[in-house]
VOPAGU-2260 file (C-alpha; in pm, 1 decimal, decimal comma):
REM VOPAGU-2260
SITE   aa  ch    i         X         Y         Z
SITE  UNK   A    0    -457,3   -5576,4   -1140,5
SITE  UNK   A    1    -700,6   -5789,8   -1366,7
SITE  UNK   A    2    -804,2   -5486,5   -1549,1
SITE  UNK   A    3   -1019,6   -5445,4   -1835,9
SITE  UNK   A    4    -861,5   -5502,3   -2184,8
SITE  UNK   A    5    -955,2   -5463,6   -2528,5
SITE  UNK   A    6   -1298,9   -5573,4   -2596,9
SITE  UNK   A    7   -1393,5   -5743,0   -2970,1
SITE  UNK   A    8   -1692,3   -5982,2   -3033,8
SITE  UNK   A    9   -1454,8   -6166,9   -3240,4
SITE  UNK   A   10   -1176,2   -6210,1   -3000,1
SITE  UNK   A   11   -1308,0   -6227,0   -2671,7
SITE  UNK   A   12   -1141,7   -6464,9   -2493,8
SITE  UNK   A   13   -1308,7   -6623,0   -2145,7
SITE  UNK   A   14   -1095,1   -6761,4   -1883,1
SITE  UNK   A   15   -1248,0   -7044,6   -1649,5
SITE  UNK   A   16   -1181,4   -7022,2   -1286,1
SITE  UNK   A   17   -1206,4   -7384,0   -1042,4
SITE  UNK   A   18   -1150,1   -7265,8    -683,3
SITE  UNK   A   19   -1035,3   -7602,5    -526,7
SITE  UNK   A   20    -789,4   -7454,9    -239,7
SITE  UNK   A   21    -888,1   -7266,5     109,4
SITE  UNK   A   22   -1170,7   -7515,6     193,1
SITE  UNK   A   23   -1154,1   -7830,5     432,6
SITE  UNK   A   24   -1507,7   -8028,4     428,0
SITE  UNK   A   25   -1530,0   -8302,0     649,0
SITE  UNK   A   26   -1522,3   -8603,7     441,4
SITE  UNK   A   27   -1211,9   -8711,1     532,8
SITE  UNK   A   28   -1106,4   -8929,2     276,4
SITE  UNK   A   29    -719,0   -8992,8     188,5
SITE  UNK   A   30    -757,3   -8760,0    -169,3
SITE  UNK   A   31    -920,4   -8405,5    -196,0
SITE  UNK   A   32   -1271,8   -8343,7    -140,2
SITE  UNK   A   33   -1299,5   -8204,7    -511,0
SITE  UNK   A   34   -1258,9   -8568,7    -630,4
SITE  UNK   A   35   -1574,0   -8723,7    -451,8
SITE  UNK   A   36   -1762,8   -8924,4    -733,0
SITE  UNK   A   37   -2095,2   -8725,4    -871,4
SITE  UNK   A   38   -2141,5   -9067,0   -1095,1
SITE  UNK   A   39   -1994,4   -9346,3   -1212,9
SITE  UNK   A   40   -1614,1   -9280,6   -1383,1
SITE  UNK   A   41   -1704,4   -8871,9   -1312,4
SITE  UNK   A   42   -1566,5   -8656,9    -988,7
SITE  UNK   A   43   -1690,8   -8311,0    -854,5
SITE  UNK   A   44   -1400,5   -8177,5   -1033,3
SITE  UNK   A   45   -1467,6   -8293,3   -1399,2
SITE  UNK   A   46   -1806,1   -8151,2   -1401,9
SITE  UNK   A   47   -1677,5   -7829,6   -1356,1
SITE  UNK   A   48   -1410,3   -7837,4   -1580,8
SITE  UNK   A   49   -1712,5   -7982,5   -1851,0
SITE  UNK   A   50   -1871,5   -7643,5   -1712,2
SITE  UNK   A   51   -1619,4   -7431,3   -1804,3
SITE  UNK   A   52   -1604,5   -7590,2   -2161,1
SITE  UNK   A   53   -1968,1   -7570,9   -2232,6
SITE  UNK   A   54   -1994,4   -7188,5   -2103,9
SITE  UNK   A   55   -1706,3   -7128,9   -2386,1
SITE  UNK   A   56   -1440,2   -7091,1   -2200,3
SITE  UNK   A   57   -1059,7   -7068,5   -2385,7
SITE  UNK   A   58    -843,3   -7130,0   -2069,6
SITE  UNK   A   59    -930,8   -7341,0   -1742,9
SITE  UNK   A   60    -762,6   -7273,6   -1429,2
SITE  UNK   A   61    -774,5   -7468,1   -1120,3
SITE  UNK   A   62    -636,3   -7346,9    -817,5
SITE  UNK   A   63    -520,6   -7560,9    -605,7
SITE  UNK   A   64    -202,7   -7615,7    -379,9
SITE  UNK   A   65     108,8   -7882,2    -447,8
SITE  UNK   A   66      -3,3   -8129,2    -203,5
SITE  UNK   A   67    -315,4   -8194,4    -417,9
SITE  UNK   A   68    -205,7   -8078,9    -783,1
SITE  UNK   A   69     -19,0   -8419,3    -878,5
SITE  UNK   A   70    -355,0   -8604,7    -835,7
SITE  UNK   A   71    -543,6   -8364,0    -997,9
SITE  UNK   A   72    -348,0   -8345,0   -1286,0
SITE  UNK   A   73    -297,9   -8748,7   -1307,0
SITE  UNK   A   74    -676,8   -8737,5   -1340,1
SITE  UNK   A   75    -811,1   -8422,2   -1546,0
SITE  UNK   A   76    -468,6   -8402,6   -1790,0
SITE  UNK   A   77    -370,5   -8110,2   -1997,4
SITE  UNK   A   78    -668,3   -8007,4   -2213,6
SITE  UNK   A   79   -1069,4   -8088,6   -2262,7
SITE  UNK   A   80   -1205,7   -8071,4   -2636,1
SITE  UNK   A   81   -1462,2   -7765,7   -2673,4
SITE  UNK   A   82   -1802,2   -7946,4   -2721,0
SITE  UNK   A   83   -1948,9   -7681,9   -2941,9
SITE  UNK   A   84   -1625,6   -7733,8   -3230,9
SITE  UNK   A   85   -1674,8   -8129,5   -3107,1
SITE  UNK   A   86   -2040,3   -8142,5   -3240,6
SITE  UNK   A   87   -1969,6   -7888,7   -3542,6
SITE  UNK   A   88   -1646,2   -8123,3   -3650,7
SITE  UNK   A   89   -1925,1   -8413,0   -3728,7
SITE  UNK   A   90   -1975,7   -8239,8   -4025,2
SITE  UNK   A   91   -1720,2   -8207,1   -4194,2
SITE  UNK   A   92   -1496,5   -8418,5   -4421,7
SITE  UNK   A   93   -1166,5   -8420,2   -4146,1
SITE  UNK   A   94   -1332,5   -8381,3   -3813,5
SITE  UNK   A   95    -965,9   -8374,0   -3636,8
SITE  UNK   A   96    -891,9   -8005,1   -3847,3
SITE  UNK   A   97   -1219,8   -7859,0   -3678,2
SITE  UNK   A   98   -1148,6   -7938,4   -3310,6
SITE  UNK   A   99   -1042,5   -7719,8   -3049,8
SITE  UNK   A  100    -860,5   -7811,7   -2766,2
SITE  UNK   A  101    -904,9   -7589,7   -2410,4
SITE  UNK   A  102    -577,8   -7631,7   -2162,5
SITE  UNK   A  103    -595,1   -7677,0   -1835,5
SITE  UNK   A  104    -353,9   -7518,8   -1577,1
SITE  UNK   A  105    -310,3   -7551,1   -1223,6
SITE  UNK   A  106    -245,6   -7286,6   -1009,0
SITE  UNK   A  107    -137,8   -7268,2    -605,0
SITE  UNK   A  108    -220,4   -7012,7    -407,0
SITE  UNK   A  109      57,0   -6750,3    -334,2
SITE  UNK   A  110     254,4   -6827,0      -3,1
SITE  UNK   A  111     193,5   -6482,1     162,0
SITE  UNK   A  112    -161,7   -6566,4     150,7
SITE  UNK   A  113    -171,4   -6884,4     291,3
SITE  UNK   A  114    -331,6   -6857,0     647,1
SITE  UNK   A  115    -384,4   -6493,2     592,8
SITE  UNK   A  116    -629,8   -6449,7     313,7
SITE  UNK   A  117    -656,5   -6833,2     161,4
SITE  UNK   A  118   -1049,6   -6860,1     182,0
SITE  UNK   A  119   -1240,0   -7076,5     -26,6
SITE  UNK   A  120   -1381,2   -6728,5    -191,9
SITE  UNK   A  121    -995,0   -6626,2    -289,6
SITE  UNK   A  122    -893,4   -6912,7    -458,4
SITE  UNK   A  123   -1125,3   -6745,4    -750,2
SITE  UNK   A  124    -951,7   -6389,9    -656,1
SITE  UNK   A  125    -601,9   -6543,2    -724,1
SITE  UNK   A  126    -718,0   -6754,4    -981,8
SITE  UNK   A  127    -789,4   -6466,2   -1181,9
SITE  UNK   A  128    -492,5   -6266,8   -1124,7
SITE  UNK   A  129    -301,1   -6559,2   -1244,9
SITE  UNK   A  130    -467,8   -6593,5   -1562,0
SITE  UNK   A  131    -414,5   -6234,8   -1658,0
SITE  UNK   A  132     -91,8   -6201,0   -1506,4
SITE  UNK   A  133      34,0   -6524,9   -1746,5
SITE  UNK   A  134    -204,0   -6400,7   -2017,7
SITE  UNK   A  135     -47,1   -6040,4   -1998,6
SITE  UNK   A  136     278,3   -6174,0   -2036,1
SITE  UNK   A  137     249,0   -6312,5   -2361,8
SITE  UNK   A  138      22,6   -6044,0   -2511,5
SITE  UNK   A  139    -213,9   -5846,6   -2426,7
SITE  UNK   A  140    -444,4   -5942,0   -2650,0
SITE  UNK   A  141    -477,1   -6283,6   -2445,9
SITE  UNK   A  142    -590,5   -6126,5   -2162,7
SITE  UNK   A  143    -917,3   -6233,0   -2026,0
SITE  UNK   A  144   -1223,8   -5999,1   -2109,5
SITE  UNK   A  145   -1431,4   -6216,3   -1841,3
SITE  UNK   A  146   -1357,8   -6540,2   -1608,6
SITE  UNK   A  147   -1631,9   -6770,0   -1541,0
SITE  UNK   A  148   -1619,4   -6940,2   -1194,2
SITE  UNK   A  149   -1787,7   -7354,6   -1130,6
SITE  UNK   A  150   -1738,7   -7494,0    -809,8
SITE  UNK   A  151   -1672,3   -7845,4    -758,3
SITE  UNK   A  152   -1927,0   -7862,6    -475,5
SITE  UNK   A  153   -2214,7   -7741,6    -677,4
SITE  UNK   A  154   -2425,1   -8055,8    -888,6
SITE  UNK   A  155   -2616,1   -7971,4   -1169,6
SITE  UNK   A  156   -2618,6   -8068,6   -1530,6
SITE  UNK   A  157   -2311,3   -7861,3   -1662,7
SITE  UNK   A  158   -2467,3   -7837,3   -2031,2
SITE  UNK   A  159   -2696,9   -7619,0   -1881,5
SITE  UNK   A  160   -2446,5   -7311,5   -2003,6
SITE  UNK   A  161   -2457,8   -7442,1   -2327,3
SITE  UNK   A  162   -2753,3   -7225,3   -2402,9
SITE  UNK   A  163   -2646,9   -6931,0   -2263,2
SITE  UNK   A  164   -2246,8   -6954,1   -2389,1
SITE  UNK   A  165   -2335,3   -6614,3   -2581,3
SITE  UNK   A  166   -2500,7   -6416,8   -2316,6
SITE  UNK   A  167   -2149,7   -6518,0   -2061,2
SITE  UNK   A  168   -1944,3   -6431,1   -2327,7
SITE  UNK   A  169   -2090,4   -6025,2   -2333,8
SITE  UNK   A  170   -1973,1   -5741,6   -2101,1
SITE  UNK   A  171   -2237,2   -5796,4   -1837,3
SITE  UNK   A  172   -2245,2   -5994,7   -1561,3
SITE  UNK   A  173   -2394,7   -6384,6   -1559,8
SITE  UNK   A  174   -2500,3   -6556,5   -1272,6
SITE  UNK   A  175   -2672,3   -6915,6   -1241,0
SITE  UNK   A  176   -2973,2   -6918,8    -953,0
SITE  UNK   A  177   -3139,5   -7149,5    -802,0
SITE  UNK   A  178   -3521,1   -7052,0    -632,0
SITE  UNK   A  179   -3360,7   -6693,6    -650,7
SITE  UNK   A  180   -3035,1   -6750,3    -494,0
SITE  UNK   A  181   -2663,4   -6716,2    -649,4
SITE  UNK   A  182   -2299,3   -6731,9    -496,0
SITE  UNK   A  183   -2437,6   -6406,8    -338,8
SITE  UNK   A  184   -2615,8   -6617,0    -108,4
SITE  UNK   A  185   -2306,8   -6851,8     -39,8
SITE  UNK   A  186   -2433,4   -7119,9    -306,3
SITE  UNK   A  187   -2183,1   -7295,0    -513,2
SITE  UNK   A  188   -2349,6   -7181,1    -849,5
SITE  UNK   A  189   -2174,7   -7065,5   -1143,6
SITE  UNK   A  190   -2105,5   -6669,8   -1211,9
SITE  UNK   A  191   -1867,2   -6468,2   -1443,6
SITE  UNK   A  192   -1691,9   -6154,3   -1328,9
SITE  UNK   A  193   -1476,0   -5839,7   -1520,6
SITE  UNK   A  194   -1154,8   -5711,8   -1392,8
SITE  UNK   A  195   -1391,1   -5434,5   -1295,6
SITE  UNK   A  196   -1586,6   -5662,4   -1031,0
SITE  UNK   A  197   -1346,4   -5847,0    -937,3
SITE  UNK   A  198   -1146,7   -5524,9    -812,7
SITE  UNK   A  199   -1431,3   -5446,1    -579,6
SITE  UNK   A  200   -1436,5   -5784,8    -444,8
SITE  UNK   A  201   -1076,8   -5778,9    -380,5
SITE  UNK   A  202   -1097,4   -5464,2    -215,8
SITE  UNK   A  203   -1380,1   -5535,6      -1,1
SITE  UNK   A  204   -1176,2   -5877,7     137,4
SITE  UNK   A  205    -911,7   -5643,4     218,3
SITE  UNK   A  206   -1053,8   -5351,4     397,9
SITE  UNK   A  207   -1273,5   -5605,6     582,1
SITE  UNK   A  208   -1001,7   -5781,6     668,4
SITE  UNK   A  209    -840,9   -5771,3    1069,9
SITE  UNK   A  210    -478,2   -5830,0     880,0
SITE  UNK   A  211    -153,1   -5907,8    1093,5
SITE  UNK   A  212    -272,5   -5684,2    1407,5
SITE  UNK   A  213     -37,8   -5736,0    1667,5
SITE  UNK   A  214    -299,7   -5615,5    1948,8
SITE  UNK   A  215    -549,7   -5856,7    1847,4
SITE  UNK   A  216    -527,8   -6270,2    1938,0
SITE  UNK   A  217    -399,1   -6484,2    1732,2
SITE  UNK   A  218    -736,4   -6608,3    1637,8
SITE  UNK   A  219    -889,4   -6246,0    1561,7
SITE  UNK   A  220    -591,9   -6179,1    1314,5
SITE  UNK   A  221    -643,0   -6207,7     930,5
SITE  UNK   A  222   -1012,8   -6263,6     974,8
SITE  UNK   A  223   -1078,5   -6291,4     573,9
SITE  UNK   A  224    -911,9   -6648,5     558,8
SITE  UNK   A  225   -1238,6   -6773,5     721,4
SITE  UNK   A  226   -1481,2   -6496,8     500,8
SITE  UNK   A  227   -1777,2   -6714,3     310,0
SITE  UNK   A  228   -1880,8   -6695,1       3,7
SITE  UNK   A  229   -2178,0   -6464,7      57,0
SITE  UNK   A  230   -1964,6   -6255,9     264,7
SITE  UNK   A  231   -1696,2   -6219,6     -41,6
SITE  UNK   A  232   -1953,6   -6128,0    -313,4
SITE  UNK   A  233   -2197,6   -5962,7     -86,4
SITE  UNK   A  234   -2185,8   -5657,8    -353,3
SITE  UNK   A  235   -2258,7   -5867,4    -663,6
SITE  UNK   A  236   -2518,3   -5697,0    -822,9
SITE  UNK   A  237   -2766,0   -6033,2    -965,0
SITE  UNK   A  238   -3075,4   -5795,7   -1048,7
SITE  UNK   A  239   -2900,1   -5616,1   -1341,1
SITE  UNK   A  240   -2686,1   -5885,9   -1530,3
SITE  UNK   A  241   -2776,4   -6197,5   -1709,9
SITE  UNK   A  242   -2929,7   -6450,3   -1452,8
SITE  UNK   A  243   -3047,6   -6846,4   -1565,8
SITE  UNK   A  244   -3236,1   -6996,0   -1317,5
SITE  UNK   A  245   -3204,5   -7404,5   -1270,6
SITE  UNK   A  246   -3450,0   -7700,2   -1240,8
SITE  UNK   A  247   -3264,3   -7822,8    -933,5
SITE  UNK   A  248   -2949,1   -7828,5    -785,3
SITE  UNK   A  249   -2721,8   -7975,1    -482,0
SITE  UNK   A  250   -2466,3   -7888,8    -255,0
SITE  UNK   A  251   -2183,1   -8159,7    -175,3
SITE  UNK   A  252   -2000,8   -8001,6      81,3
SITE  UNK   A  253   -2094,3   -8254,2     350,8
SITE  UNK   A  254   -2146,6   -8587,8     413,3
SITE  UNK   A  255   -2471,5   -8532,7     487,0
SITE  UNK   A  256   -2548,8   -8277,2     182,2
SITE  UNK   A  257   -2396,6   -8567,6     -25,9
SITE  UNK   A  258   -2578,0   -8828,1      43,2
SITE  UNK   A  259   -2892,3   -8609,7     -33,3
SITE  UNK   A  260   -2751,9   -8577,1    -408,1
SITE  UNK   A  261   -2658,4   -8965,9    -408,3
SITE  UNK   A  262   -3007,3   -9093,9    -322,3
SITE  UNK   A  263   -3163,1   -8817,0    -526,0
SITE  UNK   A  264   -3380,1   -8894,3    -858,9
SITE  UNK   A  265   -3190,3   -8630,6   -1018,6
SITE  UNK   A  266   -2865,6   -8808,2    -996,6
SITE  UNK   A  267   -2934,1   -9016,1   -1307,1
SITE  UNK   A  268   -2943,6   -8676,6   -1512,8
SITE  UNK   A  269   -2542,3   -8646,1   -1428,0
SITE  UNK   A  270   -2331,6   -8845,4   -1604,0
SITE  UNK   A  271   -1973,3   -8870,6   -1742,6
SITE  UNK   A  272   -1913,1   -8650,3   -2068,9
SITE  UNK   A  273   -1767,2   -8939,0   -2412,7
SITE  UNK   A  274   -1404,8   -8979,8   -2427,5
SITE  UNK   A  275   -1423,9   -8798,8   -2748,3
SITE  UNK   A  276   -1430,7   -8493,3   -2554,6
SITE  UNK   A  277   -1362,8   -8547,2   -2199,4
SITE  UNK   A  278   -1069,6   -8835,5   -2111,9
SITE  UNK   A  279    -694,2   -8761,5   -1989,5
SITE  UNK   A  280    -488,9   -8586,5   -2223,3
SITE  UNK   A  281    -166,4   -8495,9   -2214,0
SITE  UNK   A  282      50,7   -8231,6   -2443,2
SITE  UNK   A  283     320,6   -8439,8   -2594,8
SITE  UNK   A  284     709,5   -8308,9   -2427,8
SITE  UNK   A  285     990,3   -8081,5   -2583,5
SITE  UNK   A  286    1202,6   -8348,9   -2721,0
SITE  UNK   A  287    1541,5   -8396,5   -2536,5
């Protein structure tokens, strides 16, 4: 479903959307590739969820499966502080009244999709429909107008949105480039998406999809759980929405795209968000 809701300036709420399932890279390490250190004390995976809270997002939803989640969680917590109600809370007379916490949730991907649809590319698909599905339920005023996507295997400075945290927050489309290519292109740069766009992609996956064809190997069935990420969003439309074009940018989704970033000058530029607003925090129990 995902459709489009009730649109106010005032109360437009932005959902942000961390594929982490449908994609084996070939580190090989004993955790999840989305926790390779970007620098010191900071993974892949905390520099998108900084991402998501500098673009101005209300919700963050990773999506990834129960084998990895525990870890995940033990790391990232329950909630990030909003940097833009962080650096307004300075001042004022009680800082802790003016901050605003974002929570985090953690999403698998549904069992009939795994091995049928579960590409890297529909991790975003399903986390979407989970965030308005769970939105929906308790009102549908907390639906999401938009959901801005950051990939873990993407490096660039994440305060880059800052800047532009209005223009993602507006009806039209936003899209991060990089020497004029976007996720379009299969790069791991940030974009935001309507229920509107992200019915097309959905239905594109679909009717480009081989499904459970009986007459066709094994191999040949449910083609879309190996579909790319230029493949997926091959309809985006970059040329007529809100594009921000970066300084530089790098891939880590190989050992050998990796160590490019690591022995890069521009490494120095990334580096781990204070503990004022990014460090593990939990949401206190229901007491027993």
């Amino acid at each position: 479903m995902v459709n489009e809701t009730p649109q106010s300036t005032r109360n437009f709420h932005l959902a942000g959307i961390i594929p982490v399932a449908g994609q084996e890279l070939d580190f090989q390490f004993p955790w999840h590739d989305c926790l390779q250190p970007i620098a010191k004390n900071y993974l892949a995976i905390e520099r998108s969820v900084v991402e998501c809270a500098y673009a101005g997002c209300e919700t963050i939803w990773i999506v990834c499966n129960d084998d990895m989640q525990p870890l995940i969680k033990h790391r990232m917590g329950d909630y990030i502080e909003d940097p833009y109600h962080l650096e307004k809370s300075k001042f004022v007379k009680y800082p802790s009244e003016h901050r605003r916490q974002i929570p985090i949730f953690y999403t698998p991907i549904h069992p009939r999709d795994r091995d049928r649809r579960d590409s890297y590319g529909w991790s975003i698909m399903h986390g979407a429909l989970t965030a308005y599905i769970i939105s929906y339920k308790i009102s549908k005023w907390m639906i999401p107008n938009r959901y801005y996507v950051s990939f873990p295997y993407g490096v660039y400075p994440p305060e880059i949105v800052k800047k532009h945290r209005k223009e993602i927050s507006t009806n039209k489309p936003f899209f991060l480039s990089h020497n004029n290519l976007t996720v379009k292109d299969g790069e791991y740069l940030g974009f935001s998406m309507d229920g509107n766009e992200y019915k097309s992609y959905v239905n594109y996956v679909k009717n480009s999809c081989t499904g459970g064809d009986k007459s066709l190997t094994i191999s040949e069935r449910w083609s879309s759980r190996h579909f790319s990420l230029d493949k997926i969003f091959k309809n985006a439309i970059v040329d007529k929405s809100n594009v921000a074009n970066l300084n530089w940018y790098f891939k880590i989704d190989s050992w050998e795209s990796y160590a490019e970033y690591i022995s890069s000058k521009e490494r120095v530029q990334i580096m781990r968000p204070s503990d004022k607003m990014f460090k593990k925090n939990e949401y206190l129990g229901v007491a027993k």
